[in-house]
BALOBA-1460 file (C-alpha; in Angstrom, 3 decimals):
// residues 219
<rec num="1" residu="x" x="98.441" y="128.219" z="135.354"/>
<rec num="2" residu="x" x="98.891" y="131.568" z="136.723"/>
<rec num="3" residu="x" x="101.820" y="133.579" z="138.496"/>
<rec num="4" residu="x" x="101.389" y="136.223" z="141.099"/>
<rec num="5" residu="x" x="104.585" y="137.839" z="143.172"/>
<rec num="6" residu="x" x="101.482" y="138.112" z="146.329"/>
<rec num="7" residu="x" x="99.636" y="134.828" z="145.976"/>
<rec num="8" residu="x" x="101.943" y="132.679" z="144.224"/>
<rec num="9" residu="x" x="101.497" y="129.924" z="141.595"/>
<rec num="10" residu="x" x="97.688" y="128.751" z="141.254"/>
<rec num="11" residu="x" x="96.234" y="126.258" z="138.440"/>
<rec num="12" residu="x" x="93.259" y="123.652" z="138.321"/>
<rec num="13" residu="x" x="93.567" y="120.262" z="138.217"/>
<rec num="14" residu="x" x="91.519" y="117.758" z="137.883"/>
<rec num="15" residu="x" x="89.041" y="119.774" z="138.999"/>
<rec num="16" residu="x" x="90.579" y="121.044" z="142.331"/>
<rec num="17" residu="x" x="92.427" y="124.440" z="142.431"/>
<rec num="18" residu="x" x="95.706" y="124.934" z="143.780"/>
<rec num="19" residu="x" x="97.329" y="127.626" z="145.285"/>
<rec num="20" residu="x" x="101.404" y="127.106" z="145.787"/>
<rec num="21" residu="x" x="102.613" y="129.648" z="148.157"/>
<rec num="22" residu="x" x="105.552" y="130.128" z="149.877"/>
<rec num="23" residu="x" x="103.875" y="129.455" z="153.334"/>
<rec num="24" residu="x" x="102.450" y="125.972" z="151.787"/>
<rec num="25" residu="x" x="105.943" y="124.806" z="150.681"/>
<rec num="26" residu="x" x="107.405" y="125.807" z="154.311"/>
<rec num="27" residu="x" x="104.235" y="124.280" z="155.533"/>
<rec num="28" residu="x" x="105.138" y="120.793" z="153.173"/>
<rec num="29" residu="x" x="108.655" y="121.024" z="153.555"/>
<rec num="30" residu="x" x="109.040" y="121.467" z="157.064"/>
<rec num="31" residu="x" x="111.376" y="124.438" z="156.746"/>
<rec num="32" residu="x" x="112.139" y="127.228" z="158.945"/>
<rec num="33" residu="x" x="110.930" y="130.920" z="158.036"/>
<rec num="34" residu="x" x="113.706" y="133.737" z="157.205"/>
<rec num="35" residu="x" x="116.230" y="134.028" z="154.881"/>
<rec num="36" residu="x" x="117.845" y="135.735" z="152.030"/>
<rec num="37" residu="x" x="115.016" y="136.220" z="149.335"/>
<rec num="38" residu="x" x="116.549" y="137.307" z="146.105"/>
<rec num="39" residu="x" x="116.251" y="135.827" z="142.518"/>
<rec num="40" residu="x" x="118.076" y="136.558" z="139.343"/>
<rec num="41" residu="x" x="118.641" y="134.852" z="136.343"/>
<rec num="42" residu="x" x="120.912" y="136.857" z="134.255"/>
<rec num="43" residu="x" x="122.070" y="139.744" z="135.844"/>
<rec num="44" residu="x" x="124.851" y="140.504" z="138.871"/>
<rec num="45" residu="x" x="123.464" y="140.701" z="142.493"/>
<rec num="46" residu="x" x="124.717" y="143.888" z="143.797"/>
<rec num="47" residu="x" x="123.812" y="143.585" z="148.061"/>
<rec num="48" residu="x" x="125.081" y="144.663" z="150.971"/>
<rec num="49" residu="x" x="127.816" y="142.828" z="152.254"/>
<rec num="50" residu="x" x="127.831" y="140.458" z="148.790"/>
<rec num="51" residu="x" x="130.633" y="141.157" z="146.423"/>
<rec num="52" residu="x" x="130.113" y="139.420" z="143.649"/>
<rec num="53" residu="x" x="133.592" y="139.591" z="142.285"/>
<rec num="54" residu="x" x="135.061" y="138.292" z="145.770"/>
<rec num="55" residu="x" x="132.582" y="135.524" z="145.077"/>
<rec num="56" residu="x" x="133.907" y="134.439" z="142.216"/>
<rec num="57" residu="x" x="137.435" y="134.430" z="143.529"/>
<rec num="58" residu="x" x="136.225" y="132.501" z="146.575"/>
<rec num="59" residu="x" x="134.315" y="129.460" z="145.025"/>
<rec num="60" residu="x" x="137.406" y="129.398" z="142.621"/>
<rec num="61" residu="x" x="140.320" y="129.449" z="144.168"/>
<rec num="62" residu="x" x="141.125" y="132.470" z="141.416"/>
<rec num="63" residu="x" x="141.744" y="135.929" z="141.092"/>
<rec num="64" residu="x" x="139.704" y="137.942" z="138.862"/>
<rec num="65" residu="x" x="139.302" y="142.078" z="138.130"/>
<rec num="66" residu="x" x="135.905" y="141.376" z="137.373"/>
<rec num="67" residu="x" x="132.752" y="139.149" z="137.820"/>
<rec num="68" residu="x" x="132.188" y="136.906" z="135.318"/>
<rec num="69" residu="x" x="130.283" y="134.057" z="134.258"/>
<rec num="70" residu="x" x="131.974" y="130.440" z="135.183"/>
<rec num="71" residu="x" x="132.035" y="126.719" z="134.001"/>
<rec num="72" residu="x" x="132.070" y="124.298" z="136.446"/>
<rec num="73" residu="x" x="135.741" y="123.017" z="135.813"/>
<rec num="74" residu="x" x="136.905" y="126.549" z="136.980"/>
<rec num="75" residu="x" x="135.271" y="125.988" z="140.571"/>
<rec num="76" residu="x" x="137.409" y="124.172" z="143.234"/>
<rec num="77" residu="x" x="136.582" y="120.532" z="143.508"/>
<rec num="78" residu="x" x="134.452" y="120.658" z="146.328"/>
<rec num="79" residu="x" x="132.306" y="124.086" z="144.908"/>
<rec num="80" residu="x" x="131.740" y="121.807" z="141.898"/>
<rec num="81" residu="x" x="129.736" y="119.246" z="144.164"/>
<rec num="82" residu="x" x="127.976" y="121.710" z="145.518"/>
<rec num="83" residu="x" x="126.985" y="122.743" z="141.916"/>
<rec num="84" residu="x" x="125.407" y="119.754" z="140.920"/>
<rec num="85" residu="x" x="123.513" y="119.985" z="144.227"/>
<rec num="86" residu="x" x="122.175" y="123.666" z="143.461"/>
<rec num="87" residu="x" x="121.644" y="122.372" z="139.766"/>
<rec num="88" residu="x" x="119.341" y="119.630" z="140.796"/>
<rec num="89" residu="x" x="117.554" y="120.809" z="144.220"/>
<rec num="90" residu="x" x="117.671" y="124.453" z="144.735"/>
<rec num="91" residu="x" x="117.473" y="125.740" z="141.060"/>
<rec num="92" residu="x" x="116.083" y="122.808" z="139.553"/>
<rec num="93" residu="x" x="116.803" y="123.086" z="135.939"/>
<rec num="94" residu="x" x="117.426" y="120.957" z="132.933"/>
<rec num="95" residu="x" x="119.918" y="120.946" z="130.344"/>
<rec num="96" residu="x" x="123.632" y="121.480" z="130.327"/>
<rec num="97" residu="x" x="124.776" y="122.064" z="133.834"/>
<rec num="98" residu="x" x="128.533" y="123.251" z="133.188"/>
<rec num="99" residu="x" x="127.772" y="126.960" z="132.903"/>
<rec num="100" residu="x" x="127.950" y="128.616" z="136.588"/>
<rec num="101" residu="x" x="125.565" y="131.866" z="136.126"/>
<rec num="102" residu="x" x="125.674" y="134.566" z="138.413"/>
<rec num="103" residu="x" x="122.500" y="133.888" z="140.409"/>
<rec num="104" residu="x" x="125.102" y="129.860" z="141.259"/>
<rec num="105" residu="x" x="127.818" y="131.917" z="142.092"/>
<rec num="106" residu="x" x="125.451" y="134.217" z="144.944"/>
<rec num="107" residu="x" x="124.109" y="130.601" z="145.802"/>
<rec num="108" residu="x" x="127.304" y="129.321" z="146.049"/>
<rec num="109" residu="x" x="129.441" y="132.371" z="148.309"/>
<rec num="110" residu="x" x="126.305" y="132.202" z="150.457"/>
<rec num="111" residu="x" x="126.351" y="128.642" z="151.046"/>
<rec num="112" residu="x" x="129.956" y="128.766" z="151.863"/>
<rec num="113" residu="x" x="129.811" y="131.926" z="153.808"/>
<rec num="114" residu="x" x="126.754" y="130.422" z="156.153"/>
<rec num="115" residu="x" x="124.266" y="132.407" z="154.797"/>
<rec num="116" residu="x" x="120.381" y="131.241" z="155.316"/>
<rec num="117" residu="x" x="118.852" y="130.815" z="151.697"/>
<rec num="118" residu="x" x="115.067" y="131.560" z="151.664"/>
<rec num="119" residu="x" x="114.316" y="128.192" z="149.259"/>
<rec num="120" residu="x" x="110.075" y="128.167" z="149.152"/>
<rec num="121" residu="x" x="110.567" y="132.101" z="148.092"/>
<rec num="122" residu="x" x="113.770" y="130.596" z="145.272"/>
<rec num="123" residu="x" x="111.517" y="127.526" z="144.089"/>
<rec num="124" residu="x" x="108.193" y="129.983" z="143.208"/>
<rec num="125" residu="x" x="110.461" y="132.299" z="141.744"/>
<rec num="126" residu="x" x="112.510" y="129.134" z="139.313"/>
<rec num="127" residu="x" x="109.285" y="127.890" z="138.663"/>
<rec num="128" residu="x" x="107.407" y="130.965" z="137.204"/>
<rec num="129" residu="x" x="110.884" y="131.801" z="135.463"/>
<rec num="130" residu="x" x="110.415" y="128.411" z="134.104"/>
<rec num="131" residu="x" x="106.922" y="129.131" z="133.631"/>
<rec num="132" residu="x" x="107.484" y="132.330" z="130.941"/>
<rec num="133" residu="x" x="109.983" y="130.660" z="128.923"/>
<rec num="134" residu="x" x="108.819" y="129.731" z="125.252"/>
<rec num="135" residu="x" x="109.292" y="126.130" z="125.331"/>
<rec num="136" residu="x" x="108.140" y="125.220" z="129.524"/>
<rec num="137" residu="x" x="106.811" y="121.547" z="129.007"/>
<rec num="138" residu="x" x="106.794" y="120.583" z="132.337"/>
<rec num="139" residu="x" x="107.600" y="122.562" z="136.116"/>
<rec num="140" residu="x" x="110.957" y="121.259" z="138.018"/>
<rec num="141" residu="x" x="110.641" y="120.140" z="141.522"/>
<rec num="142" residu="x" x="108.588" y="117.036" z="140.853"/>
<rec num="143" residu="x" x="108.810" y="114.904" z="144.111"/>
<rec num="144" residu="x" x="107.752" y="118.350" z="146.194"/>
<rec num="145" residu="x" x="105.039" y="118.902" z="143.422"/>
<rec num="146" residu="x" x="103.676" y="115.432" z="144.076"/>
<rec num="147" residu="x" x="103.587" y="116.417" z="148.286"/>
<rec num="148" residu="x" x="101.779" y="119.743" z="147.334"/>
<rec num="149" residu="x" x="98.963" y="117.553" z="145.076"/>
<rec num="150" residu="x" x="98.479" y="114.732" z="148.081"/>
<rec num="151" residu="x" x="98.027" y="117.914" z="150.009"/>
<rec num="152" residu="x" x="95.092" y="119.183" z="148.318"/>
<rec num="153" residu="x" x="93.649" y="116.171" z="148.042"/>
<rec num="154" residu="x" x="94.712" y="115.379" z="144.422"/>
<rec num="155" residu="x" x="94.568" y="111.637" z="143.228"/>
<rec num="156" residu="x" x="97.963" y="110.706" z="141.613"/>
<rec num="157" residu="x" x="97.485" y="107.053" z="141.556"/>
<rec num="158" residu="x" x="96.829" y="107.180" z="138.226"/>
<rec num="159" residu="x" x="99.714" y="109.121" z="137.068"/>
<rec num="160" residu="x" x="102.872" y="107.610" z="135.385"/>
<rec num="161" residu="x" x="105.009" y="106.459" z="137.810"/>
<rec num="162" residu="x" x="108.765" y="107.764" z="137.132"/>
<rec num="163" residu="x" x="111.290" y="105.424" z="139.456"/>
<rec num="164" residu="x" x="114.423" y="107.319" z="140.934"/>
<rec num="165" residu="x" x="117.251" y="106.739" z="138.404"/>
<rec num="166" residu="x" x="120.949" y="105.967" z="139.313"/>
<rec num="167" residu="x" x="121.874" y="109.723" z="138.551"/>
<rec num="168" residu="x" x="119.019" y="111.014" z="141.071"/>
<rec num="169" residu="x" x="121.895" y="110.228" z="144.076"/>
<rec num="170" residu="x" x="125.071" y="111.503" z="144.681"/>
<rec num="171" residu="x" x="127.583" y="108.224" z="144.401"/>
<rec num="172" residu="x" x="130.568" y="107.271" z="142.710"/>
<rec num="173" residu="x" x="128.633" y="107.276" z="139.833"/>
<rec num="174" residu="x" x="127.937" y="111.342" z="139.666"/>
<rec num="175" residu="x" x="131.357" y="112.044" z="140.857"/>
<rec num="176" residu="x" x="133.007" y="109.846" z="137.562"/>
<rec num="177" residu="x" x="130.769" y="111.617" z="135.567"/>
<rec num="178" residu="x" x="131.765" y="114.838" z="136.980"/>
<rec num="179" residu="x" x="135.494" y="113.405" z="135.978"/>
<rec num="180" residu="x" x="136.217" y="113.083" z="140.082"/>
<rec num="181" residu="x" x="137.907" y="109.841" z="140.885"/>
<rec num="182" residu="x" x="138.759" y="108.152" z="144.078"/>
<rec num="183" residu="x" x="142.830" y="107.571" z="144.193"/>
<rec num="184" residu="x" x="144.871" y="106.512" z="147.706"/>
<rec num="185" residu="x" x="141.729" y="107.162" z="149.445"/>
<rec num="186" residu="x" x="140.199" y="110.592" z="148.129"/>
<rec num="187" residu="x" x="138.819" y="112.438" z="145.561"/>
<rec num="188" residu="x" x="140.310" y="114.099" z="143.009"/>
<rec num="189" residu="x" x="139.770" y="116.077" z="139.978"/>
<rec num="190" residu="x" x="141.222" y="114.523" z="136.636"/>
<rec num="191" residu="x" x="144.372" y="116.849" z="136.528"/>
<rec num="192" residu="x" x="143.597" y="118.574" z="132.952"/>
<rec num="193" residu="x" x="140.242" y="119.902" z="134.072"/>
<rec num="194" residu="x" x="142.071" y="121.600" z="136.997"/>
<rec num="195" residu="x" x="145.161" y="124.159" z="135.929"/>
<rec num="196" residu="x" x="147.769" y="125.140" z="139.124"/>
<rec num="197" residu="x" x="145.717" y="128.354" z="140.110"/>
<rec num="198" residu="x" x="142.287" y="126.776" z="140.110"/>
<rec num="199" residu="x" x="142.386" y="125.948" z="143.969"/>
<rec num="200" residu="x" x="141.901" y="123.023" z="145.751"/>
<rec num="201" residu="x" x="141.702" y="119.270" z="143.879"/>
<rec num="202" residu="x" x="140.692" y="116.985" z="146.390"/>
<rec num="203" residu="x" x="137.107" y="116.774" z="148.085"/>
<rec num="204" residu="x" x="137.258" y="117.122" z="151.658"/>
<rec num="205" residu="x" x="136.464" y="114.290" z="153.205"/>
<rec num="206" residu="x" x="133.192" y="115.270" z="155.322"/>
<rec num="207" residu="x" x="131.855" y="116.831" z="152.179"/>
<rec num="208" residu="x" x="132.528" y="112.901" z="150.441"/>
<rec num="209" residu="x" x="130.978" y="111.400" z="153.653"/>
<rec num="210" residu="x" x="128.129" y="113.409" z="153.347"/>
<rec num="211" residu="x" x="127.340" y="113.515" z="149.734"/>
<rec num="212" residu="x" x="127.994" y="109.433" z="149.784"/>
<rec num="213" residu="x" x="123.686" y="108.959" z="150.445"/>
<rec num="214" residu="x" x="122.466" y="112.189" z="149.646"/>
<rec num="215" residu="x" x="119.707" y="111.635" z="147.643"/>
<rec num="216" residu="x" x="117.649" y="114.627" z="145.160"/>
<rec num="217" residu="x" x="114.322" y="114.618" z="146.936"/>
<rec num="218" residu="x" x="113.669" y="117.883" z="145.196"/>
<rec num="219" residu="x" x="114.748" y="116.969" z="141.638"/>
């Protein structure tokens, strides 16, 4: 399996080479072109009109001199939703999810602030940075992976079959074990995790509404 910035990822299996580009995963995914096309994974994003220590602020309810590196009981309530959902879909990643790098926090601002994220350009880039690391086993992103195979023709009949698990949707099940509780009718943070500066402790209810089905098709 190879990684180039112009062509992409390519590999051969089963006898049938692939090319994963970021036109093919637009192509799959049915997503619009454009967007902000930037990947980091350990250093701050300095950009026009991005400041990343107002970012940090703003997804925290905080004030800070200087941009740092956040867990996720430092983010308001409803930022630490949208967390998970970057954790598992746009930067698919496993492992311990409670540190908020600096490449979250851009993800974050710009997902508050409106901003059109460039994801087939993010998802190449996450998997080749996947790719490099010493102990890679396996590439995130497997439901899309599976829609890029059918689409060359690959037969995954054959293939062990993993079923969605319980933790694979957002329910009341990911927001108790993100220590969010339902009381009088919303959702709040377990006071300890949540000190009197750290913003905002109840989930707004469209945000709840809409993360009630939402499923990881791109875990």
């Amino acid at each position: 399996m190879n990684f180039s910035p112009r062509t992409g990822i390519t590999c051969l299996l089963r006898n049938k080479r692939i090319n994963i580009t970021q036109e093919l995963i637009r192509s799959i995914l049915h997503l619009e072109d454009g967007g902000i096309r930037l990947y980091t994974t350990k250093t701050i994003l300095h950009i026009e009109e991005y400041n990343p220590i107002e970012a940090c602020c703003r997804i925290s309810g905080k004030h800070f001199e200087a941009a740092i590196c956040l867990s996720t009981n430092q983010l308001t309530l409803p930022c630490r939703v949208l967390h998970n959902i970057i954790a598992h879909i746009i930067v698919s990643r496993k492992g311990h999810l409670d540190e908020v790098n600096h490449y979250d926090v851009f993800l974050l601002d710009s997902i508050l602030r409106g901003c059109k994220l460039y994801f087939s350009y993010i998802m190449i880039q996450q998997m080749n940075c996947i790719l490099s690391g010493t102990r890679a086993k396996a590439l995130p992103y497997g439901m899309i992976l599976t829609k890029i195979f059918q689409h060359f023709d690959v037969p995954v009949r054959d293939s062990v079959v993993l079923l969605p698990k319980a933790t694979d949707t957002i329910n009341t099940l990911t927001f108790k074990q993100m220590k969010i509780f339902k009381e009088d009718g919303q959702w709040v943070a377990k006071s300890k995790d949540f000190d009197d500066e750290s913003g905002p402790s109840t989930l707004p209810f469209e945000l709840a509404k809409q993360t009630d089905r939402l499923t990881y098709f791109f875990s």
